[in-house]
N, C-alpha and C positions, 0 to 999 in steps of 0.2 A: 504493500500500500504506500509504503512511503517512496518505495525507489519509483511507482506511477506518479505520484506528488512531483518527485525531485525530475524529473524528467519532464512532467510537462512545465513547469517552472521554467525550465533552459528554455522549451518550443517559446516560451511566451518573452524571455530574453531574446532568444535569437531573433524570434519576429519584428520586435520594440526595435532593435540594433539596427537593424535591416532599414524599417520603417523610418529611423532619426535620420541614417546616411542618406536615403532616398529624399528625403523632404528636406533638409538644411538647406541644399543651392535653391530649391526653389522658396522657402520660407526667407533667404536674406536677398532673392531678388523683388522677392514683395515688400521687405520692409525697407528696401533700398528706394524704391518707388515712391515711399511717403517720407522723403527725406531731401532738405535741401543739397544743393551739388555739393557744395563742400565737406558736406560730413557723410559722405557717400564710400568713401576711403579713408580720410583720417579722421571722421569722428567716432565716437563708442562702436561698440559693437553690438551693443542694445540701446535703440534708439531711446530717447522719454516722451512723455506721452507728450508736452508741450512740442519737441519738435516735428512731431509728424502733420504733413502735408499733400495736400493734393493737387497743387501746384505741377507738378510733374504733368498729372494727368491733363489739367487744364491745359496745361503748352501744348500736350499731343496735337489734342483735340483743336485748340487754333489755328493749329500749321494747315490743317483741314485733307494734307494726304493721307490721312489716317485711312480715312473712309474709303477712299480710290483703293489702296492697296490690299484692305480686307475682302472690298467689293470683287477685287479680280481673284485673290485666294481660291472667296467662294465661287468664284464663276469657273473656275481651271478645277479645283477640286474636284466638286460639285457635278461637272459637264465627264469629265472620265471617268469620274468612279461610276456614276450610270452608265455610261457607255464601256467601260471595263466588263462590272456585274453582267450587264446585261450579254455581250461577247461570250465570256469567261459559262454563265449557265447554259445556254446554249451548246459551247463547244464540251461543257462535262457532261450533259447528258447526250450527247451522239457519243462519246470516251465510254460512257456508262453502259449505256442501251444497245449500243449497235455493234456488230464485230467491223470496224474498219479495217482497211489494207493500210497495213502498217502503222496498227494503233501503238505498239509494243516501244516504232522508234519517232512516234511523236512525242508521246511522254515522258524519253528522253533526252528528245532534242530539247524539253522543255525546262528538263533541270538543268538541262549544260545551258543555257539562256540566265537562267539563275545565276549561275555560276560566275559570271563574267562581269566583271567590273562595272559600272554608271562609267565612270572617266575614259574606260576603254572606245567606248562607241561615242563618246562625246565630239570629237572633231570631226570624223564622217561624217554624224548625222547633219551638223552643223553645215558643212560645207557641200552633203546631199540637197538640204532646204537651200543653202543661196542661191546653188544652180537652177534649180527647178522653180525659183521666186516663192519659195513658199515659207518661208521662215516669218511667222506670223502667230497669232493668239489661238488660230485653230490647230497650227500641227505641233504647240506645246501642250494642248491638251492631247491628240492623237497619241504623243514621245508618253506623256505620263498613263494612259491606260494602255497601249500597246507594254512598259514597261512592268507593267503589275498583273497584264494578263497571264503569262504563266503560272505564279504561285496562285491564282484565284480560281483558274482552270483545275488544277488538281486538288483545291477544296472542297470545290462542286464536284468534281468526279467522283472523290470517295467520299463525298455526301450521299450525293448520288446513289452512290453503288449500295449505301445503307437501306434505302427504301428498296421493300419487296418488290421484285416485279409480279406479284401476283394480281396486287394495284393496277398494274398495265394490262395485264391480262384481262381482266374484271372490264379494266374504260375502254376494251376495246371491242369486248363481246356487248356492251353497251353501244357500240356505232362511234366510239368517239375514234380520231383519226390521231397519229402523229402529235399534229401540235398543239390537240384539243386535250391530250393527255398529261404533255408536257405541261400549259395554260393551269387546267382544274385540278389536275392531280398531282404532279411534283413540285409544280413554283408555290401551291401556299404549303409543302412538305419542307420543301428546300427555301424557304421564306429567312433561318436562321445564318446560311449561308450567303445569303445574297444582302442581308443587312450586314453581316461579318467584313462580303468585299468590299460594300460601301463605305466601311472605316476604315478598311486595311487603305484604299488607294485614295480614298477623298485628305487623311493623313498624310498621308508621303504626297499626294503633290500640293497638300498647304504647306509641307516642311520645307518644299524641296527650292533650291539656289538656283546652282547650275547652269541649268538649260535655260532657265527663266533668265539670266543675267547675258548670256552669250545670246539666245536666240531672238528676246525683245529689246529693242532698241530705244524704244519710248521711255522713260520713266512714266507715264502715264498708262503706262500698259502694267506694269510690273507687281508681283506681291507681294505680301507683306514681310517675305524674308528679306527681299530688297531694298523697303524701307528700314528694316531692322540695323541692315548692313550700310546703310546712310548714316547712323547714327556713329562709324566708325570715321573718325578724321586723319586728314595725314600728318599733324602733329600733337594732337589729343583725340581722346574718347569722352564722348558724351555719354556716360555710366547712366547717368538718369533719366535721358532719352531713350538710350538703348534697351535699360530695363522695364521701362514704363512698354514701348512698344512690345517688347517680348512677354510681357506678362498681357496683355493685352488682345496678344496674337495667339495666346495659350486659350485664353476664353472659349471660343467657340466650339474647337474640339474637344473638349476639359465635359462643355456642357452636351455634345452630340454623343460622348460618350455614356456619359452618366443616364441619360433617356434612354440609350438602346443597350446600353450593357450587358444585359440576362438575353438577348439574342446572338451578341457579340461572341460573348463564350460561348456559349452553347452551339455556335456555328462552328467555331474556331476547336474546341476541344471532340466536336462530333468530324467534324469536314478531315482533324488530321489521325485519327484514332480509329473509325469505323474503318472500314473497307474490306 
């Protein structure tokens, strides 16, 4: 009884440890946030309650690119990760359902795709888009669900492959056809996988730089990693702008997660465990 006692004692240390490492950088870039510039780095290290401010926030928000940068996030997020999901289910249930001619070395090709570096393909695709005039706000969203279709693909697949086909057999002695099956009977089965891809990729391309800084030219086009990375100078950093923006850019995924969460896992731990 007691070595159960003493043991879970540890789980509940090791968690708490865990938990304090995880949360420090982001609990001192929030209180960095309600802090004038100068005591950003050499003032205390626990702010007092007189000097916290939100003065930070107000400056964001008057510069007024705020808006522009979160607005295109969501628009490039948002536009691939449906267009991903939507790809991605699709091709896991033909993966699933059908015997294709050479399914064995598509879902190969698809790890080794995995495999390979973002920086790798970064200058090709770059100098593929200027020749062809197409380096613009549509084929950054195209780079970012083209780039997450693989792992999304094999989510779906062995999600997929978890629902009975006896379901298929049933909707189709019922008259139902192909994509009336897929429609009414997988997509609300496969409903925790396709909200899962929807974070996995609407995430990575509100995180993502890169492509976004090489392939837009506009700063009116750009996201809010962009703006984040304005906040860096060539002989200072604006610590307070930088954090305010970055806590700010944390928001919305912070809160898309929290709403869909119990789909999230549940897609994520079924999509890589069944099959």
């Amino acid at each position: 009884m007691r070595r159960s006692k003493a043991i879970l004692m540890l789980r509940y240390f090791a968690l708490t440890t865990i938990a304090l490492i995880t949360l420090m950088p982001i609990l001192w870039t929030l209180q960095s946030t309600l802090r004038p510039w100068g005591e950003v780095l050499g003032g205390p290290l626990l702010p007092s309650l007189e000097s916290l401010t939100l003065q930070n926030y107000i400056d964001v928000f008057r510069r007024g690119q705020i808006f522009t940068f979160l607005r295109n996030s969501t628009m490039y997020g948002g536009f691939s990760a449906i267009l991903c999901a939507t790809i991605s289910l699709l091709a896991g249930y033909s993966l699933s359902r059908f015997d294709l001619p050479g399914k064995k070395y598509i879902l190969s090709s698809f790890v080794f795709v995995m495999m390979i570096p973002v920086l790798v393909v970064l200058v090709p695709i770059y100098f593929m888009l200027v020749t062809i005039n197409f380096a613009n706000r549509v084929a950054l969203v195209l780079i970012y669900a083209a780039g997450n279709t693989p792992l999304v693909v094999w989510l779906s697949k062995t999600y997929i492959d978890s629902i009975p086909k006896d379901l298929d057999e049933a909707a189709h002695l019922d008259g139902c056809n192909k994509y009336q099956t897929l429609r009414y009977i997988i997509f609300p089965l496969a409903t925790p996988v396709f909200i899962s891809a929807i974070i996995i990729v609407f995430v990575n391309g509100w995180s993502e730089l890169m492509y976004a800084m090489i392939i837009l030219d506009r700063v009116a086009f750009r996201p809010i990693t962009s703006g984040i990375l304005g906040a860096l100078g060539q002989y200072g950093n604006q610590w307070d702008m930088l954090n305010t923006m970055a806590m700010l850019a944390s928001l919305p995924v912070l809160i898309l997660f929290l709403f869909l969460q119990r789909y999230f896992i549940g897609g994520i731990v079924s999509g890589s465990v069944k099959g």
